[in-house]
C-alpha positions as CSV (number, residue, x, y, z in Angstrom):
1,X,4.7,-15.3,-7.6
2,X,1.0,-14.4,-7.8
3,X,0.3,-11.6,-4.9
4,X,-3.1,-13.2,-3.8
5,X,-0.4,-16.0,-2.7
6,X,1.5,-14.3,-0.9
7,X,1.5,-12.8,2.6
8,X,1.2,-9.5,3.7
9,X,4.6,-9.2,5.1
10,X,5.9,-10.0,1.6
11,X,3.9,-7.9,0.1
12,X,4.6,-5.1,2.2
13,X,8.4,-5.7,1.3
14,X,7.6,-5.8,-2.1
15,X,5.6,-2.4,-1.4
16,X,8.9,-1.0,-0.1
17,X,10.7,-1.9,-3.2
18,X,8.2,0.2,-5.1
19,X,5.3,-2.8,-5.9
20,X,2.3,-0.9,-6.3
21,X,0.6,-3.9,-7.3
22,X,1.3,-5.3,-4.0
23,X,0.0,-2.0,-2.7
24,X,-3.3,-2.5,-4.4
25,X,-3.6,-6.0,-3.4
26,X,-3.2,-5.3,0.5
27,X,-5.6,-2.8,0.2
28,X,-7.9,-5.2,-1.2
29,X,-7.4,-7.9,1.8
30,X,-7.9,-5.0,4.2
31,X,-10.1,-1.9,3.5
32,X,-13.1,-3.4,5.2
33,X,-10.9,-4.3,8.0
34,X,-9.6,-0.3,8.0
35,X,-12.9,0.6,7.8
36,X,-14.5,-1.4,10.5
37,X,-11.8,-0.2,13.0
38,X,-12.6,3.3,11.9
39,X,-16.3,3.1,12.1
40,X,-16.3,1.3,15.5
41,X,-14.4,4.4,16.8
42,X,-15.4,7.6,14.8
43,X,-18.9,6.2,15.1
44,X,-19.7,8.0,11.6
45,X,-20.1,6.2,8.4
46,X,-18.5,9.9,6.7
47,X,-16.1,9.9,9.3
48,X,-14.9,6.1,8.8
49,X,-14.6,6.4,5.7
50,X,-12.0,9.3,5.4
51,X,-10.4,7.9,8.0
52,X,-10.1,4.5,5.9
53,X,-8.7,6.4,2.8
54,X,-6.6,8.9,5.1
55,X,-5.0,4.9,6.8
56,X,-4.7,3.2,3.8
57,X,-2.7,6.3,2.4
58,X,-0.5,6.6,5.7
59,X,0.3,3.0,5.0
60,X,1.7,4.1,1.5
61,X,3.3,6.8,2.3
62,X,5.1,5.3,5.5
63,X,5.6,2.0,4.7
64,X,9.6,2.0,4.8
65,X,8.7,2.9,9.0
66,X,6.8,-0.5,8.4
67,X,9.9,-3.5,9.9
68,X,9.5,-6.8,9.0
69,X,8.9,-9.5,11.6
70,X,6.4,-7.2,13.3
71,X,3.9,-7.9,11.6
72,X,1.5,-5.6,8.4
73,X,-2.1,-5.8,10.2
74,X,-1.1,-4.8,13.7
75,X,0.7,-1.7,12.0
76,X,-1.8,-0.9,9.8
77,X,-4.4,-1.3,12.5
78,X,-2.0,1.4,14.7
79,X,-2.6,3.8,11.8
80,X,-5.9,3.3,11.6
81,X,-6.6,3.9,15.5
82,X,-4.0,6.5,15.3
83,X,-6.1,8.2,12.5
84,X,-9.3,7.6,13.9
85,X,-8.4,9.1,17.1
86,X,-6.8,11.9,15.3
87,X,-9.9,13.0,13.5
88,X,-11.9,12.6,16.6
89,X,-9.7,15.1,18.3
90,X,-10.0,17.5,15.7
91,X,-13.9,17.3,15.3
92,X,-14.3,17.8,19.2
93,X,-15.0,21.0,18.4
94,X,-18.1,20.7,15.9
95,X,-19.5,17.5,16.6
96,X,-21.6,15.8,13.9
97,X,-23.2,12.9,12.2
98,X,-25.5,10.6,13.1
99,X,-25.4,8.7,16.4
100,X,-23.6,5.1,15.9
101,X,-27.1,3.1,16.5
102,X,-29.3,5.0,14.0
103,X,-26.7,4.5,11.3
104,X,-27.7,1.8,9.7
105,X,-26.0,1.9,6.0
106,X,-22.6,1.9,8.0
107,X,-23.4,-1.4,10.4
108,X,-24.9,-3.2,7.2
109,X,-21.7,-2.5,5.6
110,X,-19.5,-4.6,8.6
111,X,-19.8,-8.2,8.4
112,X,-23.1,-9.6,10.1
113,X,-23.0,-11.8,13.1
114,X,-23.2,-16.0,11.4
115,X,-26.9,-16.5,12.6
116,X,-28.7,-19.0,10.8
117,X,-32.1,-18.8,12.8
118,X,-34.2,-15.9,12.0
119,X,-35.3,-15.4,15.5
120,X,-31.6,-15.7,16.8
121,X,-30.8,-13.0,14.0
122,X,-33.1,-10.6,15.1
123,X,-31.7,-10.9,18.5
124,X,-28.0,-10.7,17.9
125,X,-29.1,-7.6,15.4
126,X,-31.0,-6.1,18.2
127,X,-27.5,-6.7,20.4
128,X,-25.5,-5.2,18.2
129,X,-27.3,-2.3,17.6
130,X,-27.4,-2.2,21.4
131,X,-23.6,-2.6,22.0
132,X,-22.9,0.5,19.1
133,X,-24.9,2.8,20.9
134,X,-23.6,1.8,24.1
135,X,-19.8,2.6,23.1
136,X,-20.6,6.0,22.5
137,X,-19.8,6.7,26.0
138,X,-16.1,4.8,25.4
139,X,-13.3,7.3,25.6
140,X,-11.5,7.0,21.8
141,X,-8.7,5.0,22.8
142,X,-11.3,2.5,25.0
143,X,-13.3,2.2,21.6
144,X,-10.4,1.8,19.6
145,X,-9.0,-1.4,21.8
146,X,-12.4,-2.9,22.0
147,X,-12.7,-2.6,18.6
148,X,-9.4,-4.5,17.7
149,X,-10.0,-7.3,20.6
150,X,-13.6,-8.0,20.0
151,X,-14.1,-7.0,16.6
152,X,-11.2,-7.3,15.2
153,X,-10.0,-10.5,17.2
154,X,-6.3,-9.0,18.0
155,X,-4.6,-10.2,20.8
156,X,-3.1,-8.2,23.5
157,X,0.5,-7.7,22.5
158,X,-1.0,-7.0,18.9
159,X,-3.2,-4.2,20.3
160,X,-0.2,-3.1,22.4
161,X,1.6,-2.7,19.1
162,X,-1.1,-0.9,17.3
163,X,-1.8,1.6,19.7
164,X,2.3,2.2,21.1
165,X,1.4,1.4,24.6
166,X,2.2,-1.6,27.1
167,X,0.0,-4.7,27.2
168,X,-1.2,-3.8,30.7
169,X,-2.3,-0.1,29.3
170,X,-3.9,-2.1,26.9
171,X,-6.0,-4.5,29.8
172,X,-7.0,-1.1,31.5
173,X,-8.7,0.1,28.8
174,X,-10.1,-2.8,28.1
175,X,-11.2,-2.7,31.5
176,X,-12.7,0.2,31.6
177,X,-14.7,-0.3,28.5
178,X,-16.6,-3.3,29.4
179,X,-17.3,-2.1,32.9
180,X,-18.9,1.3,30.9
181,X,-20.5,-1.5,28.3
182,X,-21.8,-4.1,31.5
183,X,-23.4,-0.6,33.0
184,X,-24.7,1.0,29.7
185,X,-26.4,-2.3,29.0
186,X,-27.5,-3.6,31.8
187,X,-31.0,-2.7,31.0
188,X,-30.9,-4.2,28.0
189,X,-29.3,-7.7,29.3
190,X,-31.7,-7.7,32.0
191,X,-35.0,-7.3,29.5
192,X,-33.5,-10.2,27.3
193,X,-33.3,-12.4,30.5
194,X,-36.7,-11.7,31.2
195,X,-38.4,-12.6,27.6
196,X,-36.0,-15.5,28.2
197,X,-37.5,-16.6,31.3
């Protein structure tokens, strides 16, 4: 069986066997994935991607932790946040880089928002920019669960998975992270509704 055609749980059962060419082949389907999580919490293009390499290499070396039936992404996604929050703890120290809205190689590697009008695309650029800079005041595990919900698309059980806590610690940080996101752009939303107007 061709490994484009087959899933990710099989091929990280063949992985366990010793597949590296199902290896290589979920790292294809989910490097930009790995690094979009990444970016969206170490809020450094550098940053993201060592953290990418540094998940995509956990996931090699740990896959027989990996148990079928609960499904590759959600675990992968755990490493990745794990990772991510990792290196953030460890640069506390020496903080660097380049704040998350001026980093504009980084956000033109994630996938851009469908926007067929150039007007609307402007707009939902201007937005995004907007909502990157604003999760800089998210704690790391608040950026990390926004991240997988509204980035990333995860429901809550599959967050709850990735990051080893309970759905409702899950809800709470998402809860807490729009209520920081509603206040940090609340400016912004209210100067869109007035050019609306």
């Amino acid at each position: 069986m061709d490994n484009a055609s087959r899933s990710d749980d099989e091929l990280a059962i063949a992985l366990q066997t010793g597949d590296l060419k199902a290896y290589d082949e979920l790292v294809r389907r989910h490097q930009q994935r790995v690094y979009a999580v990444a970016y969206r919490i170490t809020t450094n293009r550098e940053d993201a991607r060592d953290v990418a390499q540094e998940s995509l290499m956990r996931a090699y070396r740990r896959i027989h932790q990996w148990r079928p039936g609960a499904g590759f992404v959600p675990w992968l996604m755990r490493l990745t946040a794990n990772a991510s929050i990792d290196h953030l703890r460890r640069e506390k120290r020496r903080p660097r880089g380049v704040p998350v809205g001026q980093d504009e190689d980084a956000r033109n590697q994630l996938p851009a928002p469908a926007v067929e009008n150039p007007a609307a695309r402007s707009q939902a650029a201007e937005i995004a920019s907007r909502v990157d800079e604003a999760m800089s005041v998210l704690s790391p595990s608040q950026r990390a669960v926004f991240a997988m919900r509204h980035y990333e698309g995860m429901k809550l059980n599959e967050i709850a998975v990735a990051m080893e806590c309970s759905v409702g610690s899950v809800k709470v940080h998402l809860f807490r992270a729009l209520r920081k996101l509603q206040t940090e752009l609340k400016e912004f939303w209210d100067d869109v509704q007035s050019t609306d107007s």
